[in-house]
C-alpha positions in Angstrom: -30.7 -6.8 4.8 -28.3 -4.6 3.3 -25.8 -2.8 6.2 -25.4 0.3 4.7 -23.3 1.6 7.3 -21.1 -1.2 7.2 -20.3 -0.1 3.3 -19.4 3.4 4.8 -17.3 2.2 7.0 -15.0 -0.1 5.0 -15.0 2.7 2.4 -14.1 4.9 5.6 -11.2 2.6 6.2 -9.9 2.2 2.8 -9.4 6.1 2.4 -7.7 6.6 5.6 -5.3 3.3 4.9 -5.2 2.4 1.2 -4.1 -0.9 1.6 -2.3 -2.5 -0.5 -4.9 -4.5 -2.3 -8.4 -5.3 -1.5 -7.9 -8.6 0.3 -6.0 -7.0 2.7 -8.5 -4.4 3.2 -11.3 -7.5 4.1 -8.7 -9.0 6.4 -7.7 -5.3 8.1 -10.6 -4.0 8.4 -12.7 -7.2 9.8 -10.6 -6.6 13.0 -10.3 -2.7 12.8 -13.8 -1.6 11.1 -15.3 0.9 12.9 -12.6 2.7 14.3 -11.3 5.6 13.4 -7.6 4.8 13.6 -5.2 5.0 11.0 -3.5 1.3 10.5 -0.6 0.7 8.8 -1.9 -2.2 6.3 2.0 -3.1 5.4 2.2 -4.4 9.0 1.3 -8.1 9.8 -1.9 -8.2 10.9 -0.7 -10.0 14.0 1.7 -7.2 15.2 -1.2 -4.3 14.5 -3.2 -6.6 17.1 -0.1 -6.4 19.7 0.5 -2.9 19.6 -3.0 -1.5 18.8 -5.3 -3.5 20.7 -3.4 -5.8 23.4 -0.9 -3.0 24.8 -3.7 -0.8 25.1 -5.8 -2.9 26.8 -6.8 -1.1 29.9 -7.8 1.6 27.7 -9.8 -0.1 24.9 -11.3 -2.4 27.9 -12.4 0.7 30.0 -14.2 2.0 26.4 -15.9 -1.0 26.4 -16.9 -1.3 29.6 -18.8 1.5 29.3 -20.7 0.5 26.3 -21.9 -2.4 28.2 -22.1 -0.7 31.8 -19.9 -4.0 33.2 -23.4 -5.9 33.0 -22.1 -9.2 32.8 -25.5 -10.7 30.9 -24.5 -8.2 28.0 -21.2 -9.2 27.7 -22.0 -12.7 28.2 -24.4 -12.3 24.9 -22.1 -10.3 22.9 -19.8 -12.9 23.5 -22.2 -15.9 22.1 -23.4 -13.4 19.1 -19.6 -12.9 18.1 -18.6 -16.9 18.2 -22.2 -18.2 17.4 -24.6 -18.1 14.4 -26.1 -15.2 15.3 -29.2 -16.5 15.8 -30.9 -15.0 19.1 -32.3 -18.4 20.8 -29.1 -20.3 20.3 -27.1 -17.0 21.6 -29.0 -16.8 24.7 -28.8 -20.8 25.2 -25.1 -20.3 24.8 -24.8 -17.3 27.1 -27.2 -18.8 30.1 -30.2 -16.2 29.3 -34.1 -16.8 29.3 -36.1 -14.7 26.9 -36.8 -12.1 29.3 -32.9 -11.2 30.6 -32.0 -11.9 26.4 -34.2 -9.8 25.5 -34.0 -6.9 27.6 -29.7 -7.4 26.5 -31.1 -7.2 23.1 -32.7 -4.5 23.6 -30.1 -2.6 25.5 -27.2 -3.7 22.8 -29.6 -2.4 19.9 -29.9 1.1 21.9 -26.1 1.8 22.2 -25.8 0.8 18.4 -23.5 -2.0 19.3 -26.0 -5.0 17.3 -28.7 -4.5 14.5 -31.3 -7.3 13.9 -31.4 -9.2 10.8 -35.0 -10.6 10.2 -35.8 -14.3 9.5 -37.7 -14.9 6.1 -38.5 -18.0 7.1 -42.4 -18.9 7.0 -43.7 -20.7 9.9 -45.5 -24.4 8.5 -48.7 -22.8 10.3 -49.2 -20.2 8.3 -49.0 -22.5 5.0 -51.4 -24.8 7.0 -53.4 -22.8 9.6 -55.9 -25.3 10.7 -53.7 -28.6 9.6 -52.6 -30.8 12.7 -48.3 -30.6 12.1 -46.0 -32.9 13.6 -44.7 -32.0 17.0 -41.0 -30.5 15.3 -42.7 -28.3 13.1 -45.3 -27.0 15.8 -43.3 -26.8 18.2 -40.4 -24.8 16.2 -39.6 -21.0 16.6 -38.2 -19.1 14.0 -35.3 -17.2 15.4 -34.0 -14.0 13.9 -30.5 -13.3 14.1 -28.1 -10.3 15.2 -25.3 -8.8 13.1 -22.8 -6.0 15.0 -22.8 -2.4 13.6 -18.7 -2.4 14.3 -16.0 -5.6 13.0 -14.2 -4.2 15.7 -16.6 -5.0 18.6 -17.4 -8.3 17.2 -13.5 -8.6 17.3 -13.2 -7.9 20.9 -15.7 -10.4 22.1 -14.4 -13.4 20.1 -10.8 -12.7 21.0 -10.5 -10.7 23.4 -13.2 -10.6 26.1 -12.4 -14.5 26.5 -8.6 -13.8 27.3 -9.1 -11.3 29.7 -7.2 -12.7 32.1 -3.7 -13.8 30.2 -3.6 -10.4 28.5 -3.6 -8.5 32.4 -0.8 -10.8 33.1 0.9 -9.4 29.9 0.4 -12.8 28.4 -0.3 -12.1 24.6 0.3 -15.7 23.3 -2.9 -17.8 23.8 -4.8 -14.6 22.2 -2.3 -15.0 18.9 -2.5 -18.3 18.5 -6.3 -18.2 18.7 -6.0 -15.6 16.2 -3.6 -17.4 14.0 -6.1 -20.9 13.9 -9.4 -18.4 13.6 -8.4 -15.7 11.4 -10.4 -16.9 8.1 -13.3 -18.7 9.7 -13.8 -15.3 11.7 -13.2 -13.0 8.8 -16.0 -15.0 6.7 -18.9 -13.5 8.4 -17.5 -10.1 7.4 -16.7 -11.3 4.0 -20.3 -12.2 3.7 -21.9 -8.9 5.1 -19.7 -7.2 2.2 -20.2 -9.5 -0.4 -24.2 -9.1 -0.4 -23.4 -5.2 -0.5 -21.3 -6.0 -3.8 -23.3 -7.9 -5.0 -26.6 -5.7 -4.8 -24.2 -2.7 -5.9 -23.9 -4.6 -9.2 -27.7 -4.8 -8.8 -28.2 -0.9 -8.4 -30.4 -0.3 -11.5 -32.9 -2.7 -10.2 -35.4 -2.7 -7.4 -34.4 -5.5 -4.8 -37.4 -5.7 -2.4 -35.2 -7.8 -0.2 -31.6 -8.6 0.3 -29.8 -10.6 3.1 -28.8 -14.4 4.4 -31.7 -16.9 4.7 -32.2 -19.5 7.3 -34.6 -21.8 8.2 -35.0 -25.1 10.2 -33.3 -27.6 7.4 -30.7 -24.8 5.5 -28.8 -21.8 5.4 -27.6 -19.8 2.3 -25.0 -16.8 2.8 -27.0 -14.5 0.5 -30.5 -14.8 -1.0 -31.5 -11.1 -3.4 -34.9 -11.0 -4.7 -35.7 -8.1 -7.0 -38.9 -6.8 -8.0 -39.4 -8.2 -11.4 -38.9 -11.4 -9.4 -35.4 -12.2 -10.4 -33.5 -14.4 -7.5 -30.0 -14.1 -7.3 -28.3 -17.3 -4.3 -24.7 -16.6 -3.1 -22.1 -18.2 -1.1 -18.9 -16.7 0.1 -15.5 -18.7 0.5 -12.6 -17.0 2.5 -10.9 -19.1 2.4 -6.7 -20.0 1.4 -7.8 -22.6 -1.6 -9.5 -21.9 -4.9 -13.1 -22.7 -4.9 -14.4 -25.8 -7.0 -17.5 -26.8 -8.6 -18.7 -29.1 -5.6 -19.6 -25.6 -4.0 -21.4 -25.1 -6.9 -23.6 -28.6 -6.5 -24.0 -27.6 -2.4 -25.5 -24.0 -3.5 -28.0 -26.1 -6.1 -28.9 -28.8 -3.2 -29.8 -26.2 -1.1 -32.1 -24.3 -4.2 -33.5 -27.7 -4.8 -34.3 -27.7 -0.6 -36.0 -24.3 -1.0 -37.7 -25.4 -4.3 -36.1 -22.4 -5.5 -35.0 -21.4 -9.0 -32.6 -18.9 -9.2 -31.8 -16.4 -11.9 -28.4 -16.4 -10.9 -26.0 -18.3 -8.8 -22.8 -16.0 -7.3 -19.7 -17.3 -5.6 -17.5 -15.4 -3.9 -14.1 -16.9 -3.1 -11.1 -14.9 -1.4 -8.6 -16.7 -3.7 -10.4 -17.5 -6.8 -11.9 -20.4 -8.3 -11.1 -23.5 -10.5 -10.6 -23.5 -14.1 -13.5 -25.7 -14.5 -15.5 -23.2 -12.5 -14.3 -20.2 -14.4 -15.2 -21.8 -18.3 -18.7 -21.6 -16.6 -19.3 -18.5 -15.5 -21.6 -16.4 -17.6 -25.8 -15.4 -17.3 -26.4 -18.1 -14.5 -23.2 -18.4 -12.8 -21.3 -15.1 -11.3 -17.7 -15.1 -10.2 -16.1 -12.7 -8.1 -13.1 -12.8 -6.3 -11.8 -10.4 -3.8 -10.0 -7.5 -6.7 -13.6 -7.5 -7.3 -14.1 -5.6 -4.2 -12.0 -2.6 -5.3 -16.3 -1.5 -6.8 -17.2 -0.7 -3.0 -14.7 2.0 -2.6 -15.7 4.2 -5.8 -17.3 6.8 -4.3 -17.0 10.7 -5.6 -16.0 11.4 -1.6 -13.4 10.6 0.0 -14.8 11.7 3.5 -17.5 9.8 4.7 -19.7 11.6 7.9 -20.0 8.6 9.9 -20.1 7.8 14.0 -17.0 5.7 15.0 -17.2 3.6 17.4 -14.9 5.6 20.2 -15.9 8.8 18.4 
């Protein structure tokens, strides 16, 4: 599923910053995305984070407060969605929530604009096999869709913040950091991912994608899985990672095609800091390389000023 407004709101940021280059602008805006602030991108990120976020706490938490009316089962979930999978059954497992309470947060979340849904493609064995007896796993298995948030910034707050309420009221900034510090890249990925599908299908604008987004099932997961209408498949993976990417990525991405019994048309990596030299010599019709100057595509647009809500707006 293509998040459109996402795209307008890191081409939002990038006009109202210009970072320096465009893997700053993934690692900025991932923690500031959806806020209408202007950040000084020549800043560590770290110090924006002090003097943005943590010494105006009471502020920023008060905001957010009312977003979720204090109700402790909402934050509970936003919590889980932010450090989880996403996926709704293993969010409220993690957050102590039934399918009734979960939902009804769902629900609520989805109304404020705080979460979007992201639908499974995932077939259920039964409808393959409608009157075949299937083992107990398979019948017994529910296909889960998962949740993405509409703001970086919210999904920011939950996975560092919210759980370090207490240190930062006691002006205690450190354990936050040095979360931040260990997490930075493995939260930023997620991001990276939701932007790297919108690349990718921008390159893909003169043909008719009749569906876009991450697939999951049971057995495997692939970052980003495009189908367009003349039945082309396109299979991504995104790496932000601080080393180049290699070609055993490549062979994962294949074992999971092989999984799927799918054959796609094209194979695209995205790595934050490039890829091997072996890697490069093979990119051409089945294999597509981008790293993140690649980026710089999403922020070509003939306006600079981009009519979207922000999130305290």
């Amino acid at each position: 599923m293509t998040n459109l407004r996402l795209l307008e709101q890191f081409r939002s940021f990038y006009f109202k910053n210009y970072p320096d280059d465009m893997e700053t602008q993934i690692s900025y805006f991932s923690v500031f995305g959806g806020l209408d602030w202007q950040i000084d991108t020549t800043k560590d990120l770290k110090e924006l984070i002090v003097t943005l976020v943590l010494e105006n706490f009471e502020s920023l938490h008060e905001r957010i407060e009312e977003f979720t009316l204090g109700n402790k089962e909402y934050k509970r979930l936003l919590r889980s969605l932010a450090v989880g999978d996403r996926r709704i059954f293993s969010a409220f497992n993690r957050a102590g929530l039934n399918n009734s309470n979960g939902g009804a947060a769902i629900n609520y979340l989805q109304e404020k604009g705080l979460i979007e849904m992201e639908y499974s493609r995932e077939k259920h064995p039964r409808e393959d096999s409608p009157n075949a007896k299937l083992k107990r796993a398979d019948a017994r298995h529910r296909i889960s869709h998962k949740v993405f948030f509409t703001y970086p910034f919210v999904r920011f707050w939950f996975y560092f913040i919210s759980p370090n309420i207490r240190a930062i009221k006691e002006g205690n900034f450190d354990k936050v950091l040095d979360e931040f510090e260990q997490k930075h890249n493995s939260y930023t990925s997620l991001v990276y991912e939701e932007l790297s599908e919108l690349l990718l299908n921008y390159n893909l604008r003169d043909a008719h994608i009749i569906s876009s987004g991450s697939y999951w099932d049971a057995n495997v997961e692939i970052d980003i899985l495009t189908v367009t209408k003349n039945g082309r498949i396109y299979v991504g993976e995104c790496k932000w990672t601080n080393h180049k990417v290699n070609k055993k990525e490549l062979h994962k991405i294949r074992d999971k095609c092989e999984k799927l019994n799918l054959t796609p048309t094209q194979i695209v990596l995205f790595s934050k800091r490039g890829f091997s030299k072996e890697l490069e010599a093979m990119q051409g019709a089945e294999l597509g390389l981008y790293t993140s100057d690649d980026f710089k595509a999403l922020v070509k647009s003939n306006s600079k000023e981009c009519a979207l809500p922000h999130l305290f707006s």
